[in-house]
C-alpha positions in Angstrom: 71.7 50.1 76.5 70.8 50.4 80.6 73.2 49.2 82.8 73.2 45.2 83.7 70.8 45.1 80.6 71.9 42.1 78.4 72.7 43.0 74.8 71.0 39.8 73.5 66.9 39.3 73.6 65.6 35.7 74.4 65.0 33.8 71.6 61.4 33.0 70.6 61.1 29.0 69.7 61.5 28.4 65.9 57.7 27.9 64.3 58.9 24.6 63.6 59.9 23.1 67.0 57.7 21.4 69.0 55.0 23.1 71.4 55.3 19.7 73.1 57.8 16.7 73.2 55.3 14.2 71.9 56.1 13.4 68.5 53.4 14.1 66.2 50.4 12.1 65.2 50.3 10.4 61.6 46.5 9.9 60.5 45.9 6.7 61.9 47.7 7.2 65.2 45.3 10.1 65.8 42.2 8.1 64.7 43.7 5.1 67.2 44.1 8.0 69.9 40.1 8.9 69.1 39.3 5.3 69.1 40.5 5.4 72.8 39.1 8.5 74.1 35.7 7.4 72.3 35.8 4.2 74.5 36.9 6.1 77.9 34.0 8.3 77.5 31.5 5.3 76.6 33.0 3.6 79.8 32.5 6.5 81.7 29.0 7.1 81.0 28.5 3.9 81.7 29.8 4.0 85.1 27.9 6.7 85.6 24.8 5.6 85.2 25.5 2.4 86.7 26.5 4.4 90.0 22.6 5.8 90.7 21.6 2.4 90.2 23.9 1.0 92.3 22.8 4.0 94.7 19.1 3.5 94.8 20.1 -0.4 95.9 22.0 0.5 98.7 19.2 2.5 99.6 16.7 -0.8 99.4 19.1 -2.9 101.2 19.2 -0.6 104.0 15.8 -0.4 104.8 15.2 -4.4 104.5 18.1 -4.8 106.9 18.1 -1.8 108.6 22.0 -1.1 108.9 24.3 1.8 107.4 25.5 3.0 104.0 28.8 0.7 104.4 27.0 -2.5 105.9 24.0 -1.8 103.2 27.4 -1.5 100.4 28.9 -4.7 101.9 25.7 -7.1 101.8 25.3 -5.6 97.7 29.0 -7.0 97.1 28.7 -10.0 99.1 25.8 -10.5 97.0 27.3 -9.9 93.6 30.1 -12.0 94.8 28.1 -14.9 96.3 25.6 -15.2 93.1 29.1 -14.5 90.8 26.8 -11.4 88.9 27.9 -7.7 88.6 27.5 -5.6 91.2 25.5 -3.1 88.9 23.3 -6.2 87.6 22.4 -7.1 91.4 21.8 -3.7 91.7 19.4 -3.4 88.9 18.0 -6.4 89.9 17.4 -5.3 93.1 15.8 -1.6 92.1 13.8 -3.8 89.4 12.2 -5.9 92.1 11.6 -3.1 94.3 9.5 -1.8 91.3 7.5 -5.6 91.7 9.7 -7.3 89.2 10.8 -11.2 90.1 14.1 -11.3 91.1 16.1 -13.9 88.8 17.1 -17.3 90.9 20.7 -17.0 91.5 19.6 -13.6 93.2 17.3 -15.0 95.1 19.1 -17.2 96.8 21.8 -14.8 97.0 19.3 -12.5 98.8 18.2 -15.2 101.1 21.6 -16.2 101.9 22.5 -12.3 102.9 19.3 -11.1 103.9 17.4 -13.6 106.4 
């Protein structure tokens, strides 16, 4: 033994302990737990996707009124709010009508109410 060596080794945890303090999952917890994680990717995707959309609107609203990325964001919101649709529906709306698409009513008069 070497000086200021300790005579006793760490002990490695037992095979049966833990690795983490969660307990562990019975079968149908860990088919709830991919249940969840199924959905939070879905949603994610989702958001995504919605989020070029949303984008390419902004971009539209900012030529036809001619202001900045955050005035272009606030008249898509007060648009959504005022016509009581989703932002990414108005949004798709929006990119749909660019493409010559009519815009559905209670946009329209959203969009005349916002945009003069």
């Amino acid at each position: 033994m070497i000086d200021g060596e300790s005579r006793f080794l760490p002990q490695a945890p037992l095979a049966s302990s833990p690795v983490s303090d969660d307990p562990p999952l019975d079968a149908l917890g860990a088919a709830a737990e991919r249940e969840a994680l199924r959905t939070e990717v879905r949603q994610l995707r989702e958001a995504l996707g919605s989020r070029a959309v949303i984008d390419q609107a902004r971009g539209i609203v900012m030529t036809l009124a001619s202001c900045s990325t955050e005035e272009g964001w606030l008249l898509l919101v007060q648009m959504s709010q005022h016509s009581n649709v989703k932002l990414r529906d108005v949004s798709a709306a929006l990119v749909a009508a660019a493409g010559g698409e009519p815009l559905p009513v209670e946009l329209e008069q959203a969009y005349r109410h916002m945009l003069p």
